[in-house]
DSSP file (Angstrom, degrees, kcal/mol; ACC not computed):
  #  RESIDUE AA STRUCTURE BP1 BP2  ACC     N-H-->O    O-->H-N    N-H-->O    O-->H-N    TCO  KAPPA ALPHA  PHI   PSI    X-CA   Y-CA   Z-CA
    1    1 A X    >>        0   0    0      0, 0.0     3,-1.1     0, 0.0     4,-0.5   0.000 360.0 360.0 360.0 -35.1   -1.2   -5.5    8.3
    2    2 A X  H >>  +     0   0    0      1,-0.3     3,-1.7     2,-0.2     4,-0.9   0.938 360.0  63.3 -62.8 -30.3    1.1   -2.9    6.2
    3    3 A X  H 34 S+     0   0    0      1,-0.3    -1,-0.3     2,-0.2     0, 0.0   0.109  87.1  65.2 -88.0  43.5    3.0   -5.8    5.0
    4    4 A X  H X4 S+     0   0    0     -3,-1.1     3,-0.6    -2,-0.4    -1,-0.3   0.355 103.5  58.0-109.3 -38.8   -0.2   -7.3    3.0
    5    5 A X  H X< S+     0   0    0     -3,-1.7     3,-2.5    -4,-0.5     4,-0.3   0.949  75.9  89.8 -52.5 -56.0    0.3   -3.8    0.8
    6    6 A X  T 3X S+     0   0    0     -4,-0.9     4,-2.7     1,-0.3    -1,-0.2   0.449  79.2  53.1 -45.6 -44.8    3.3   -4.3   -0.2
    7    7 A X  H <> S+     0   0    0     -3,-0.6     4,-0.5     1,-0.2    -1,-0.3   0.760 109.7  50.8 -85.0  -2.8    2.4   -6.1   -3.4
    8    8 A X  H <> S+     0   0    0     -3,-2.5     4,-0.7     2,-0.2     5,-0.3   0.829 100.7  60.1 -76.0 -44.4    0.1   -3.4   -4.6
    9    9 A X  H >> S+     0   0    0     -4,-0.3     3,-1.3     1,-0.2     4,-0.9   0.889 105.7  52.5 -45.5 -42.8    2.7   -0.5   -4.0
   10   10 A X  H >X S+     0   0    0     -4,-2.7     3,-2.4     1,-0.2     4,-0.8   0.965 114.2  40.7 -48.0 -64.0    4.6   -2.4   -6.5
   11   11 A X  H 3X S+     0   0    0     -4,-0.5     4,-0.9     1,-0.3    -2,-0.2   0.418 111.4  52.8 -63.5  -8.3    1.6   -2.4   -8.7
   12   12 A X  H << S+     0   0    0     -3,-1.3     4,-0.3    -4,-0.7    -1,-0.3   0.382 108.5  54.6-117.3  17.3    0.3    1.5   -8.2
   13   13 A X  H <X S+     0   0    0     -3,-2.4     4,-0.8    -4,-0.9    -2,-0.2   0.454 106.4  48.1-100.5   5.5    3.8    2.7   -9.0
   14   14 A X  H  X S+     0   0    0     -4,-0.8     4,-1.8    -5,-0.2    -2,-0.1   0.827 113.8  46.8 -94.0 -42.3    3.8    0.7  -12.4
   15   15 A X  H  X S+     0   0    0     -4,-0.9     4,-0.9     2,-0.2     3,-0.2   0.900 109.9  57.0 -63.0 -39.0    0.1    2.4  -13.1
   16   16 A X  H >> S+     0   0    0     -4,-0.3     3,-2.0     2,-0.2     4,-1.8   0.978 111.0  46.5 -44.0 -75.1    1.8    6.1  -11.9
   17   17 A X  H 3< S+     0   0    0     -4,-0.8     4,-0.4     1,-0.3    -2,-0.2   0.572 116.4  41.6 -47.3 -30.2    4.4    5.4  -14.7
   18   18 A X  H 3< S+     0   0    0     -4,-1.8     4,-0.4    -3,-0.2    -1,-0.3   0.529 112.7  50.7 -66.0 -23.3    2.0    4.5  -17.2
   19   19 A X  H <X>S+     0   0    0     -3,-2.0     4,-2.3    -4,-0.9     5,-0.6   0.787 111.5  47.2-142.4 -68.4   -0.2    6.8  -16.5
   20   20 A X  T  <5S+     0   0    0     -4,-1.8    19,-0.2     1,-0.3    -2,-0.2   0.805 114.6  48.5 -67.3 -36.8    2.4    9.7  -16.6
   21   21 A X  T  45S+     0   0    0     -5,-0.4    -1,-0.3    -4,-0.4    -2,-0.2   0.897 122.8  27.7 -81.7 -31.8    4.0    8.4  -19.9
   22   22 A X  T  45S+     0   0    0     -4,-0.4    -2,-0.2    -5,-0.1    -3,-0.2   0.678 122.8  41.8-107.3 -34.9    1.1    8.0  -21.7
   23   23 A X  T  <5S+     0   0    0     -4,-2.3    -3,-0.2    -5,-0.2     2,-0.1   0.494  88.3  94.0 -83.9 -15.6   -1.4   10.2  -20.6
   24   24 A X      < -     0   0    0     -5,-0.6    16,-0.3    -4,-0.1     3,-0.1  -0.564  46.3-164.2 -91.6 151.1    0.6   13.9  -19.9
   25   25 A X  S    S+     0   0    0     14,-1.9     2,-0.2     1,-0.2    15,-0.1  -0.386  76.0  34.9-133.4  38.7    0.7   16.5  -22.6
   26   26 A X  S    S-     0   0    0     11,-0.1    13,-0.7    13,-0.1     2,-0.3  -0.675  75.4-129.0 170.4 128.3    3.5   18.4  -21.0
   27   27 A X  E     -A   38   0A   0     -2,-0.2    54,-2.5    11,-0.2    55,-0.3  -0.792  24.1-168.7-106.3 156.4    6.8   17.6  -18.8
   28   28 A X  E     -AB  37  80A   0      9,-0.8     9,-1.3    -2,-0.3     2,-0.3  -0.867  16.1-155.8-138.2 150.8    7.9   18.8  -15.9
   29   29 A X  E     - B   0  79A   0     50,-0.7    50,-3.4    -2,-0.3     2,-0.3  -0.937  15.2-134.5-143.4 149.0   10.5   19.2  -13.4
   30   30 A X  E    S- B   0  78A   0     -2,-0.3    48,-0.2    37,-0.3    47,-0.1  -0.838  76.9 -25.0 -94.1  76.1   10.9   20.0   -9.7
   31   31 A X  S    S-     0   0    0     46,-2.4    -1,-0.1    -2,-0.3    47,-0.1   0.766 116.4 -64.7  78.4  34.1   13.5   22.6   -8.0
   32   32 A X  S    S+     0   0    0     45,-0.4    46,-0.0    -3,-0.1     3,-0.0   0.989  88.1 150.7  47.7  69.9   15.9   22.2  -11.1
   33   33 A X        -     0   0    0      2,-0.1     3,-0.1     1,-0.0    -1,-0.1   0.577  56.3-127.9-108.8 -30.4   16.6   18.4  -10.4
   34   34 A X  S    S+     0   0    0      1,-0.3     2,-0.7     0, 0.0    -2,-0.1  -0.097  73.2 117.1 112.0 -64.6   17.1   17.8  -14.2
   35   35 A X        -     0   0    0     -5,-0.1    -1,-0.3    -3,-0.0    -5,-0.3  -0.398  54.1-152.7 -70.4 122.9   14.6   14.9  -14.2
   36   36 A X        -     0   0    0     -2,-0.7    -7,-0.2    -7,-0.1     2,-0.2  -0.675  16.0-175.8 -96.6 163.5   11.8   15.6  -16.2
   37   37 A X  E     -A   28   0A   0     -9,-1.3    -9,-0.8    -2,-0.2     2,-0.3  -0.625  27.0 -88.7-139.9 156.5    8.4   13.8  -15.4
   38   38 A X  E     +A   27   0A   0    -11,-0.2    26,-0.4    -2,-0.2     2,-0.3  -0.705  39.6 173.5 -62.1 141.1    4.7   13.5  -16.8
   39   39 A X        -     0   0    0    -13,-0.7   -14,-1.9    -2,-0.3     2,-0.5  -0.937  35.0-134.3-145.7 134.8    1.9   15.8  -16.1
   40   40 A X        -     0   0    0    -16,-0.3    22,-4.5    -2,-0.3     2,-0.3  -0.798  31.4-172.3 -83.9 125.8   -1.7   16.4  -17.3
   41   41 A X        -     0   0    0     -2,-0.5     2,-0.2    20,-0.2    20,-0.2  -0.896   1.5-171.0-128.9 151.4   -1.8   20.4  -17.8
   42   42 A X        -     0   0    0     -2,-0.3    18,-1.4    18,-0.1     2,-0.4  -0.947   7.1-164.8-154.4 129.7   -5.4   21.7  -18.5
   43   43 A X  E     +D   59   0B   0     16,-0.2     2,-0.2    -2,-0.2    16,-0.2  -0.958  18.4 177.0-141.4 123.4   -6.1   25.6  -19.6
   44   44 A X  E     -D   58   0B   0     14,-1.7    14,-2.2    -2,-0.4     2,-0.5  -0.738  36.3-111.9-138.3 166.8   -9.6   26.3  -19.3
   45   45 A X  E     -D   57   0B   0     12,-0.2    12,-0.2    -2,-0.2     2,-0.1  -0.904  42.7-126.7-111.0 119.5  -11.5   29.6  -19.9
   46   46 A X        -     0   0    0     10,-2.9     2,-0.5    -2,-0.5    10,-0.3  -0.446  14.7-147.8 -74.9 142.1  -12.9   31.0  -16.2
   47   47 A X        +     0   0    0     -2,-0.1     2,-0.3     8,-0.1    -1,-0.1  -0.946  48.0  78.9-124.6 151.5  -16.3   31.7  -15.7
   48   48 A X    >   +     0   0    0     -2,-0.5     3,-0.8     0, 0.0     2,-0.3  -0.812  67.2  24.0 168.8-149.7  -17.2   34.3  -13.4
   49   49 A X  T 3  S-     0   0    0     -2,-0.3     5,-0.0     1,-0.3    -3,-0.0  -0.566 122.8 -17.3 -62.6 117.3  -17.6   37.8  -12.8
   50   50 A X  T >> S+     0   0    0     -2,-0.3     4,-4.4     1,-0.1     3,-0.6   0.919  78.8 154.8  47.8  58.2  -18.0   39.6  -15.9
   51   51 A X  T <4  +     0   0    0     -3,-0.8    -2,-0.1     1,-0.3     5,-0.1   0.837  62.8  70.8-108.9   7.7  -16.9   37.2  -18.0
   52   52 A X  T 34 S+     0   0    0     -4,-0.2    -1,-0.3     1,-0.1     3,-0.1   0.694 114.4  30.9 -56.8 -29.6  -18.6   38.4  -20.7
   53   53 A X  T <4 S+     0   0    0     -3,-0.6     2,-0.3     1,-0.2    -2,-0.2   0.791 113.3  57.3 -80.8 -60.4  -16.2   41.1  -20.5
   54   54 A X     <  -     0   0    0     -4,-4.4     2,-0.3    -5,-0.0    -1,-0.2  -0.973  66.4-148.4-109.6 120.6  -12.7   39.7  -19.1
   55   55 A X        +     0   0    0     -2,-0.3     2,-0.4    -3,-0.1    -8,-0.1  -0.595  31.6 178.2 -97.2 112.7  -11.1   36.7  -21.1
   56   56 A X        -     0   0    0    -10,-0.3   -10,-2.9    -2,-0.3     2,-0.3  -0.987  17.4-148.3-142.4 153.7   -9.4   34.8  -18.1
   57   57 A X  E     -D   45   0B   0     -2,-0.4     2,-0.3   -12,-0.2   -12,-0.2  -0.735   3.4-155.2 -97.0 161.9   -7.4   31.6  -18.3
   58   58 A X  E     -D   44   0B   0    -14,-2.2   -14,-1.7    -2,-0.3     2,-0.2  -0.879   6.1-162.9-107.3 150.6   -7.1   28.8  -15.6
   59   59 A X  E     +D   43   0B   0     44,-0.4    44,-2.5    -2,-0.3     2,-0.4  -0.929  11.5 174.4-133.3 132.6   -4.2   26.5  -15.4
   60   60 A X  E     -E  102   0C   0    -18,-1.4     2,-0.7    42,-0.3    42,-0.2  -0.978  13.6-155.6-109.1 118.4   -4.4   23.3  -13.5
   61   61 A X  E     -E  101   0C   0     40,-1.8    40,-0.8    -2,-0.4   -20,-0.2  -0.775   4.0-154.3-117.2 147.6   -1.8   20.6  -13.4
   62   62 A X  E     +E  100   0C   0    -22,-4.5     2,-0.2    -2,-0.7    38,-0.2  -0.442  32.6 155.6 -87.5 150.0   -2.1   16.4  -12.5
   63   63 A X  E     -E   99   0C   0     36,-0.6    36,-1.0    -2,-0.2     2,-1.0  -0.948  48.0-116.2-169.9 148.8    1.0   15.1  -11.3
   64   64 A X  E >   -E   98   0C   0    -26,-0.4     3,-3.7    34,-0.2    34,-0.2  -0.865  30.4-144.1-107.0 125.3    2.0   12.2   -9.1
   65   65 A X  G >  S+     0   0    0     32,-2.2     3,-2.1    -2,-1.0     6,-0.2   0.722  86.3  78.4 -65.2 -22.0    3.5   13.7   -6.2
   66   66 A X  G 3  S+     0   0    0     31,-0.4    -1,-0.3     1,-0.2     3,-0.3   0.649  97.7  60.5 -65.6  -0.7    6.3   11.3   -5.2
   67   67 A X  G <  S+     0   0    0     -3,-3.7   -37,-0.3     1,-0.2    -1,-0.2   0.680 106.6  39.3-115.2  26.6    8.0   13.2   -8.2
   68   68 A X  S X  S-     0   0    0     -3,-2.1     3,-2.0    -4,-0.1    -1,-0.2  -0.595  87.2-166.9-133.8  61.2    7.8   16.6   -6.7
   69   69 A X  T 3  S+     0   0    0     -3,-0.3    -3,-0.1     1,-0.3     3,-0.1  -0.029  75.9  24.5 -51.6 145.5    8.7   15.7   -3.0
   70   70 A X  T 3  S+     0   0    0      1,-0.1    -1,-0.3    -5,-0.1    -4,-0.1   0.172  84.8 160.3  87.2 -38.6    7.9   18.7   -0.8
   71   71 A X    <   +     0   0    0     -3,-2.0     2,-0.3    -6,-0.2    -1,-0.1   0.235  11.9 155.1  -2.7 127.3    5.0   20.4   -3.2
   72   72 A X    >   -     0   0    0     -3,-0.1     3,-2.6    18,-0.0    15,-0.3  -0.880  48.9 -73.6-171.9 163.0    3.0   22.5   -1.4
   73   73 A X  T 3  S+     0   0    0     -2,-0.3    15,-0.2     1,-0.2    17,-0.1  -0.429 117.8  27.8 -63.9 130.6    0.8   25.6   -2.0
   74   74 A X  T 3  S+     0   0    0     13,-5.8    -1,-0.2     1,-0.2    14,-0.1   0.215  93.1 140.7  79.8  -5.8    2.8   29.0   -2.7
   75   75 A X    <   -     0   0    0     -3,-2.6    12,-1.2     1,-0.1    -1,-0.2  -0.116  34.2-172.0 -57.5 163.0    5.9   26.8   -4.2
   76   76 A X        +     0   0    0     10,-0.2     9,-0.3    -3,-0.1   -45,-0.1   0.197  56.9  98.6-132.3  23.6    7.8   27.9   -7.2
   77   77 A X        +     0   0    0    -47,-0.1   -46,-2.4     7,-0.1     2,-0.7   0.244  53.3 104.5 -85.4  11.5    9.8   25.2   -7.9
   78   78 A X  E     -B   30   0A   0      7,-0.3     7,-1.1   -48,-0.2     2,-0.7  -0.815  50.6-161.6-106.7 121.8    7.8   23.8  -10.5
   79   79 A X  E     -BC  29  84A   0    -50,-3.4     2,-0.7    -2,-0.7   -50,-0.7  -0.815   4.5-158.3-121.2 113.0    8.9   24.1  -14.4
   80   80 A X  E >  S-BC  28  83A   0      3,-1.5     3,-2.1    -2,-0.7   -52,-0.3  -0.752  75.7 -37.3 -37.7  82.0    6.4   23.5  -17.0
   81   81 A X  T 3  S-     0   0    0    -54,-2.5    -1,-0.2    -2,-0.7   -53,-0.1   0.862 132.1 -35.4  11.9  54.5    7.9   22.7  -20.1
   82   82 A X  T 3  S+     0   0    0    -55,-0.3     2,-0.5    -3,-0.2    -1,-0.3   0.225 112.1 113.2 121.6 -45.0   10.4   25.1  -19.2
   83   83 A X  E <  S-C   80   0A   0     -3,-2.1    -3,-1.5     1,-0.1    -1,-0.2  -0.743  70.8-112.6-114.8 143.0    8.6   27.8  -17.4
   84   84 A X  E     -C   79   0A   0     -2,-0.5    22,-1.1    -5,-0.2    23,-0.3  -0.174  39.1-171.5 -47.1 126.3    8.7   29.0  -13.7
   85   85 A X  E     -F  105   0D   0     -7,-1.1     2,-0.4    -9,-0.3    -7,-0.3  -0.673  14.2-153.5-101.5 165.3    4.9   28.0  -12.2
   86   86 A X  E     -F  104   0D   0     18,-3.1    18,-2.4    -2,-0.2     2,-0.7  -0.922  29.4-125.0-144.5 133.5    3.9   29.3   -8.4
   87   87 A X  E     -F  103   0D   0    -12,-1.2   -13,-5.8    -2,-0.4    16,-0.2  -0.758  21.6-160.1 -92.4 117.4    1.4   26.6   -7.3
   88   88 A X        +     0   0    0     14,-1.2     2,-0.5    -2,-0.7    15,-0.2   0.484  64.1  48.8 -73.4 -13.2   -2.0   28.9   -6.4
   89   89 A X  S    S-     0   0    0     13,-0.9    -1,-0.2   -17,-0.1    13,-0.2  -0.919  91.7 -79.4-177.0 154.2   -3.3   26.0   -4.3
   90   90 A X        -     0   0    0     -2,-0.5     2,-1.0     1,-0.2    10,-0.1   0.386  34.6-147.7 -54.6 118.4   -3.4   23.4   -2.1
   91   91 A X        +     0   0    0     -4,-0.1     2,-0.6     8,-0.1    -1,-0.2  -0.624  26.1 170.9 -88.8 123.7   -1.7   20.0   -3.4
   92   92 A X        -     0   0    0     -2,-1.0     8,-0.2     8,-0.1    -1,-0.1  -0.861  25.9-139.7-128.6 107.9   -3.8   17.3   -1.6
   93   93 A X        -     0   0    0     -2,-0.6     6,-0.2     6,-0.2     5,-0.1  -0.123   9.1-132.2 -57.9 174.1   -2.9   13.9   -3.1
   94   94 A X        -     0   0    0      4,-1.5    -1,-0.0     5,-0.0     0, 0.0  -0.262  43.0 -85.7 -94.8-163.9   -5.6   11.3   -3.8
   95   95 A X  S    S+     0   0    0      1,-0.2    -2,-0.1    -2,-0.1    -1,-0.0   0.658 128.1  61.6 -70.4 -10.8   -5.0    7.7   -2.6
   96   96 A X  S    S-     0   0    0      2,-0.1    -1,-0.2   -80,-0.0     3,-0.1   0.738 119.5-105.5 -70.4 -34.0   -3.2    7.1   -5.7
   97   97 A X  S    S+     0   0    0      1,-0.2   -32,-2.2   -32,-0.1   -31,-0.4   0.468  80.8 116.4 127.5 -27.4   -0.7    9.5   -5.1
   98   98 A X  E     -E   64   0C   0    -34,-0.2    -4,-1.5    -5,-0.1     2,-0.3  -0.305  39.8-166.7 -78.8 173.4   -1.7   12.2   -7.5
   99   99 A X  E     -E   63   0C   0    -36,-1.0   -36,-0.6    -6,-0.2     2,-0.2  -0.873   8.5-154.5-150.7 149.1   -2.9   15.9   -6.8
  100  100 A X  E     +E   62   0C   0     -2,-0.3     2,-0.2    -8,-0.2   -38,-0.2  -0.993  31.0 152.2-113.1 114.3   -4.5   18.3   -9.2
  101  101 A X  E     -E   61   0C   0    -40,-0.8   -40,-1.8    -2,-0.2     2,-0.4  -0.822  39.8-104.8-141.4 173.5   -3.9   22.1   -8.3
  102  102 A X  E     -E   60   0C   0     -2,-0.2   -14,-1.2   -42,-0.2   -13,-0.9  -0.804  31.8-176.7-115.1 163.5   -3.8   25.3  -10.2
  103  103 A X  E     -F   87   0D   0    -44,-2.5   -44,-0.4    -2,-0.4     2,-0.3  -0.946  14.8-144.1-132.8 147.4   -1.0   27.1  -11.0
  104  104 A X  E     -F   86   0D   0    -18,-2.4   -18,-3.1    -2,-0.3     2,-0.1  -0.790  27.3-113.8-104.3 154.7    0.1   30.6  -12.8
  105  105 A X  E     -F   85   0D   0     -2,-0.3   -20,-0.2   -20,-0.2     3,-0.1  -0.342  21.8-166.4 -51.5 147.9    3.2   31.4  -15.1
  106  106 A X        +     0   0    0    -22,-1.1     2,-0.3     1,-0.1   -21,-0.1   0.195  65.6  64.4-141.1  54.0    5.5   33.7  -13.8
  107  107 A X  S    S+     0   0    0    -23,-0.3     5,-0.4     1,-0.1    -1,-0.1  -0.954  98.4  18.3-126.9 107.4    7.6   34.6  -16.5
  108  108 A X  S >  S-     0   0    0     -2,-0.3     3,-0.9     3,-0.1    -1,-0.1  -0.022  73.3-110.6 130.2 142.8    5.9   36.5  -19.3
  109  109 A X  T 3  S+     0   0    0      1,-0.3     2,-0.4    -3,-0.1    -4,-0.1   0.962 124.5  30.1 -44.0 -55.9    2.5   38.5  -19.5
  110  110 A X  T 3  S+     0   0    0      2,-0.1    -1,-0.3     0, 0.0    -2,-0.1  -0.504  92.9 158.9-127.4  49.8    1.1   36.0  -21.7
  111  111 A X    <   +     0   0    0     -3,-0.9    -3,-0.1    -2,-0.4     2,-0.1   0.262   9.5 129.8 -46.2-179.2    3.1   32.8  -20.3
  112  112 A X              0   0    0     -5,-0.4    -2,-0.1     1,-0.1    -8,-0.0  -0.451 360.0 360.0 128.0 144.0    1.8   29.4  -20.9
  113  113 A X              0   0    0     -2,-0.1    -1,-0.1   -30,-0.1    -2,-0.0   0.277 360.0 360.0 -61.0 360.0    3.4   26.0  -22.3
């Protein structure tokens, strides 16, 4: 039965790549490999407790995970256009292959791509 996929895998790693090139507003790299990758990164303003008060950002980034083998919640081997991330939560790909988690800076008060 697996070998009936086969001729989609070809076809949902050509939509990853597209997808990644064309769609991402921010590149990325894994554990210092050197290759950089696509990602959709999204900074959003939290609502919540007091937030009338406290100005907080969220950052979540989309990624297809076959290019960050080993990803997992608590990593810090992910660089944002440059800058050190620590992934705050749990990467669970879809069936596609992507996962959307959030992440903090952790270089700078006021980090961010």
């Amino acid at each position: 039965m697996a070998h009936n996929l086969v001729p989609f895998a070809a076809v949902n790693a050509l939509i990853n790549q597209g997808v990644s090139q064309l769609l991402s507003n921010a590149t990325a790299t894994w554990q210092g490999s050197g290759h950089a990758f696509g990602v959709v990164f999204k900074r959003e303003q939290a609502d919540g407790y007091m937030s009338e008060a406290v100005t907080a950002a969220i950052h979540t980034v989309s990624l297809c995970v076959a290019n960050a083998p080993g990803i997992a919640e608590g990593s810090e081997g992910l660089r944002i256009n440059g800058q050190v991330t620590r992934i705050t939560g749990p990467v669970v790909p879809d069936a596609s292959g992507w996962a959307t988690f959030p992440i903090v800076f952790t270089e700078g008060a006021h980090a961010g791509p």
